[in-house]
N, C-alpha and C positions, 0 to 999 in steps of 0.2 A: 504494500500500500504506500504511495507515495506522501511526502508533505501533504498537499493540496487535500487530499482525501480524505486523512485522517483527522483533519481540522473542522473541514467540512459539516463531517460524523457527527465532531462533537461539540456542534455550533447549531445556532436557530438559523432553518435557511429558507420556511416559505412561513407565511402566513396563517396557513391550515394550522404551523405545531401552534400556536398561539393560545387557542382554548383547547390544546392537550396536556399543556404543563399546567403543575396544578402547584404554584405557588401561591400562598394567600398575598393578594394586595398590599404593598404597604401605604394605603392612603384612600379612606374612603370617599374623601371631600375635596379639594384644591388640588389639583394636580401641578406639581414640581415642573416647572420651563426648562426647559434642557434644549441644548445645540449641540451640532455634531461638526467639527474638524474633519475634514476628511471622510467624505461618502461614499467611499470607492468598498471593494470588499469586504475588509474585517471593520471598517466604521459603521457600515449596515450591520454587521455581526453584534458589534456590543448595544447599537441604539437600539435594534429591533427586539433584543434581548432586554432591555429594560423597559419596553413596552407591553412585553411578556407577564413582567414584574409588574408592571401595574402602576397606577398614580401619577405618571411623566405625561408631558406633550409635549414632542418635540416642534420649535418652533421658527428653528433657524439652522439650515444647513451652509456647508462651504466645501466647495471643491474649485482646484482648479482646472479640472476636466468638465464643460458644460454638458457633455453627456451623464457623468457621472451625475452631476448635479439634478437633471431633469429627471432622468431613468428614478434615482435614490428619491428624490418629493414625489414621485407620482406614487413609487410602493407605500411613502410613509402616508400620504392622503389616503389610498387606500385599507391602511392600518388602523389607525386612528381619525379617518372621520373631517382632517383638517388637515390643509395643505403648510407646511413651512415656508418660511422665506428664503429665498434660495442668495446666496452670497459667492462673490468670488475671492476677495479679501476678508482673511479674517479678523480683521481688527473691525471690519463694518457690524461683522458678528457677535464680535463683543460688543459692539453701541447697543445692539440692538435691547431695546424698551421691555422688560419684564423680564429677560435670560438671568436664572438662578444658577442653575448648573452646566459647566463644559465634557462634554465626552471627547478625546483627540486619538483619530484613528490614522493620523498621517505615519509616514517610515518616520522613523526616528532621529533623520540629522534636519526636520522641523519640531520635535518635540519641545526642546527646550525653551524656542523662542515664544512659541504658543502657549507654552506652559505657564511662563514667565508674564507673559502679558495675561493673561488669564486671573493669574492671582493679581496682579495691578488691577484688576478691575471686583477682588474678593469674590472672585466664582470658587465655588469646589468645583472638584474636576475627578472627573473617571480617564486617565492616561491608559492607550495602552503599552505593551512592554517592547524592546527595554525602556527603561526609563529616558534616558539621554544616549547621541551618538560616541560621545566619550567622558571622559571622567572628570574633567571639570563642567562640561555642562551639567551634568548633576549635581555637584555639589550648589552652581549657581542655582539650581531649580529648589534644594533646598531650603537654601537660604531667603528665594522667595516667600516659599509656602510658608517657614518660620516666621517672616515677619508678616507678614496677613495671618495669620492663623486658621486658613481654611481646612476643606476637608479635603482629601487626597487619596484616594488607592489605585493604585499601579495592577494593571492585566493579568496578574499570576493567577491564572483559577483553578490550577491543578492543586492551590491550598484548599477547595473545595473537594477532593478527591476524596471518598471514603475511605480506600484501600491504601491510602499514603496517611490518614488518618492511621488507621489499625497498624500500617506498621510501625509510625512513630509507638503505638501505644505497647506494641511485640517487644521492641528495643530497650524502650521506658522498662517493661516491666522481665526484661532480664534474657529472653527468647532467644537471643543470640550469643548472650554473655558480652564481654568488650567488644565492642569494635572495632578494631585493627585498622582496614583500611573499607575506601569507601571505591566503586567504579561506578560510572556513568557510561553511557553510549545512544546513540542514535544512527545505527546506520541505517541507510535509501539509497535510490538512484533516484535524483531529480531528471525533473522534464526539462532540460533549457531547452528555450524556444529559441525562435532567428535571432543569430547574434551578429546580423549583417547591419551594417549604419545604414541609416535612413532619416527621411523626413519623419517627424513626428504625427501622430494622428491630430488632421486640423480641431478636433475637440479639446484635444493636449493643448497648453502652456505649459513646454518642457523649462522654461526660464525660471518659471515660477514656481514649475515642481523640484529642480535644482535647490533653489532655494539659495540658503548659504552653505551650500558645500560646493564640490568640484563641478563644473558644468562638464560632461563626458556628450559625446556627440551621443544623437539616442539611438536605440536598436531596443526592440521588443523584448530582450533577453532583459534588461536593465530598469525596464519600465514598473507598469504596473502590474502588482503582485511578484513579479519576478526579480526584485531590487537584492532580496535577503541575500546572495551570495555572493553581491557585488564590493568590494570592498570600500568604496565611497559612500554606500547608502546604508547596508545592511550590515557590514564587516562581518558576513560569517556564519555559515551553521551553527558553532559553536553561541555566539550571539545571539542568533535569530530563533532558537530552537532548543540549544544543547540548557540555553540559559534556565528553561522551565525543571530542570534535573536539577541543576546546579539551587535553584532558589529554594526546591522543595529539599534538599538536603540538608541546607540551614536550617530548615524548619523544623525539618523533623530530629534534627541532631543536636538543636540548639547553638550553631556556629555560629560565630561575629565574620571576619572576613581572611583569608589564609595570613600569612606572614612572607609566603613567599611562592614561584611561580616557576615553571619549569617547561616549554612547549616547545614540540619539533611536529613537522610533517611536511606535505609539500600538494603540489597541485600534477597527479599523477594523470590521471584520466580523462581530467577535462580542461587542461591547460588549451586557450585560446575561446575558452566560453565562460569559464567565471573566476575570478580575481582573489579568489582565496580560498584557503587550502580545503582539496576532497579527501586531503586524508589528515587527519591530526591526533597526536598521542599531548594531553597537556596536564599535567599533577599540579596541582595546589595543595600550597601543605596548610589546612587546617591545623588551629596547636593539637586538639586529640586525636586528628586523623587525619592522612593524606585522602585527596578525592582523587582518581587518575580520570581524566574524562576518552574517552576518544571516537573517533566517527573513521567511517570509509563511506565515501558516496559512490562506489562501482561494486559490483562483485555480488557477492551473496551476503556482505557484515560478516556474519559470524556463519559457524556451522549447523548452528539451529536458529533458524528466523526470526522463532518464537521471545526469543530473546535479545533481539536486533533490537528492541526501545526500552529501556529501563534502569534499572539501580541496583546495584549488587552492593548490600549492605555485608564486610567479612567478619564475622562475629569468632570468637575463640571457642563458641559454643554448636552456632549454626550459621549457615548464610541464607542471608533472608534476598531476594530478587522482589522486587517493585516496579509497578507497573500504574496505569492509571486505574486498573480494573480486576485487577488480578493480583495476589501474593504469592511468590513458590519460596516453601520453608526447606533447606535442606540441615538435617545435625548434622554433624562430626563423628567419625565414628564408624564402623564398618557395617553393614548389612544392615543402613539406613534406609529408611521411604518417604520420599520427597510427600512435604504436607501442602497441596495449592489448595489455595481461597480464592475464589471465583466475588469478588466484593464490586459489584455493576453501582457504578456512579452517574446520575442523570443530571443533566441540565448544569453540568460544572460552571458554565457560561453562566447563565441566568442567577444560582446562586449568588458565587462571586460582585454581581451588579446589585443585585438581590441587598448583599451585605453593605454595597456604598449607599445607596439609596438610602437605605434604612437609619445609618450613622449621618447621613446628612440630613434625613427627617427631622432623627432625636436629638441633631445639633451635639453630637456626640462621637469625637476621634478616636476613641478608647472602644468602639466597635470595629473600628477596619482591622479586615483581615491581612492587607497588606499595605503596610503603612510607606510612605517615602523614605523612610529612612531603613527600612528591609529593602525596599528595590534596588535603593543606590549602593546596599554591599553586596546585594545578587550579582547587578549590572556590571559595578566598577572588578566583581570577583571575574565576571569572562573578559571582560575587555581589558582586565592585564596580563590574562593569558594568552592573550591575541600579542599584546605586545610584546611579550615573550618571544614569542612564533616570531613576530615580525623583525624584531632585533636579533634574533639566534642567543638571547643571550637569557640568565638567571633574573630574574625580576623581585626584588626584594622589597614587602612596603609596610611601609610605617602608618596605621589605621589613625593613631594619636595628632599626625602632624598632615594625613590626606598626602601623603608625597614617596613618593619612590627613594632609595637610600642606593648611592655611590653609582647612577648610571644613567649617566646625562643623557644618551641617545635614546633608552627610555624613558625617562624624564619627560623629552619634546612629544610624546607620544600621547599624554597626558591630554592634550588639547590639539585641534587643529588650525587652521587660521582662518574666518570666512571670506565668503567670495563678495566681492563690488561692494555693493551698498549697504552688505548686513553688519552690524556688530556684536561681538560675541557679549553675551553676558558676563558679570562677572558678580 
């Protein structure tokens, strides 16, 4: 099953699931004003999802594709009853007259600036992940939210998983005994599409979808939906994908952020179609446990498929495997028998939204499941592994001071510089 598909699965994707999910409303009376950043795929994925939820009207959309923009208000009028106001700039979106709430479903090297003006204006916000394209724009995104004090949770809905629940609760209550070491992986073959240059689709504003990062001439391989493995937009499987492994591991492990980074791999298979590595081995050393992460995007992953997406928790007792939907318990031991838990997790998506909604009801931060300052050590944990990979070199960081220790080339790596007319936050 590729990316596309398996997201797909576990995402609201017509209008029919709407009176099948059966979450109760949070809101019998006044319904919450929300806007949507970005209309394109996964930004109909979270709006439509909190429509689902109940008590929203969305009232102002923005894209800068007029396709996208038109296609996304006609579904959401026929959702809910009322058409939104359709935006191409979203700073128009934030004037806009009654907007309580921001949902921002753009790639990531626009999140911060959106985010940042957002909170200028005291919206709570539903981001989705990662949080920023590098590690100082997150900390600037921080520092926004801190001084507005609004409400904030970050895309991770696999904290919603029941089965990554039960294993945190396996671990907690002793099932594996220590924990040694932790693995991750995600291996697929992605789809790239034409990665021939071309003119952009006249509904596109590629200038504007650039944004402030690198303007790359376009090709459909780079665009939309297919940005994640570009190393300008999406920096990465590991980033784009590996990062939901990596976040829920803190979670369930109770980690802060490693101490230090270690990545090698290369671009074996698909060298001349996407800009960063198909194959990568990268260890973060947690202080009570190394995490090794690694992906192959060609071949078969591994020797059994079934275990190509998941968590290999190494306990001194048992090894516990995690999945979204699934536990396999192996003990230690000779003429043991593997114990799987089949634990079906519904509407991860809708939850998760389910949970902002509700902390932003009861005017209450101390409900988000995933707070800004969990995203920014999920995020800033893969994107120094990147920088690792990208330097060839040992990454060592200092969580107390936000700064890399004795390694100026990764240092630069920290930030990047934007294009023309944008300014980077600080």
């Amino acid at each position: 099953m590729n990316r596309r598909s398996f997201i797909e699965k576990t995402s609201l994707s017509s209008a029919a699931l709407i009176s099948t999910f059966n979450i109760p409303s949070i809101a019998k009376d006044k319904k919450m004003k929300i806007g949507l950043i970005g209309c394109g795929w996964y930004g109909m994925v979270i709006t439509t999802a909190a429509l689902k939820v109940g008590g929203v009207e969305v009232i102002g959309i923005c894209d800068i594709d007029s396709d996208h923009l038109r296609n996304s208000a006609d579904e959401l009028e026929k959702l809910q009853g009322s058409r939104p106001k359709e935006f191409k700039d979203y700073q128009d979106l934030l004037d806009q007259k009654g907007l309580e709430t921001l949902f921002i479903g753009t790639p990531p090297h626009w999140h911060a600036l959106q985010f940042i003006a957002a909170c200028e204006k005291g919206l709570d916000i539903y981001c989705e992940k990662p949080l920023a394209y590098d590690v100082k724009e997150g900390l600037a995104m921080m520092k926004a939210a801190k001084k507005v004090g609004n409400i904030v949770q970050i895309g991770f809905q696999r904290r919603q998983s029941e089965a990554f629940k039960k294993t945190k609760e396996l671990i907690e209550n002793g099932k594996a005994g220590k924990i040694h070491q932790i693995g991750a992986q995600i291996h697929y073959n992605p789809n790239i599409i034409d990665t021939s240059i071309q003119s952009p689709p006249p509904a596109l504003d590629w200038e504007a979808w650039c944004g402030p990062a690198p303007k790359l001439d376009y090709r459909p391989s780079i665009g939309h939906k297919a940005w994640r493995l570009e190393k300008e937009y999406g920096n990465g499987h590991l980033v784009d994908w590996g990062i939901h492994h990596i976040d829920i591991i803190r979670s369930i492990m109770g980690f802060g952020m490693p101490t230090a980074f270690q990545s090698n791999g290369g671009i074996n298979e698909l060298n001349g179609k996407i800009t960063t590595p198909d194959t990568l081995n990268a260890t973060m050393y947690f202080d009570n446990a190394p995490v090794i992460w690694q992906h192959r995007l060609w071949g078969t992953g591994g020797l059994d498929k079934s275990y190509n997406n998941g968590i290999f928790f190494y306990g001194e007792k048992a090894t516990i495997f995690a999945a979204d939907r699934k536990i396999v318990i192996m003990p230690n031991g000779k003429d043991q028998q593997q114990e799987v838990l089949n634990i079906p997790t519904e509407g991860m998506q809708e939850k998760h939204i389910a949970n902002f909604l509700n902390a932003v009801k009861s005017k209450d931060e101390n409900l988000i499941n995933c707070t800004i300052e969990d995203a920014f050590q999920s995020t800033s944990t893969v994107q120094l592994a990147m920088i690792s990979y990208y330097t060839g070199s040992e990454v060592k960081w200092d969580m107390e001071r936000k700064a890399i220790l004795d390694n100026s080339e990764a240092s630069k790596l920290l930030s990047r510089p934007y294009r023309g007319k944008y300014e980077r936050p600080v």
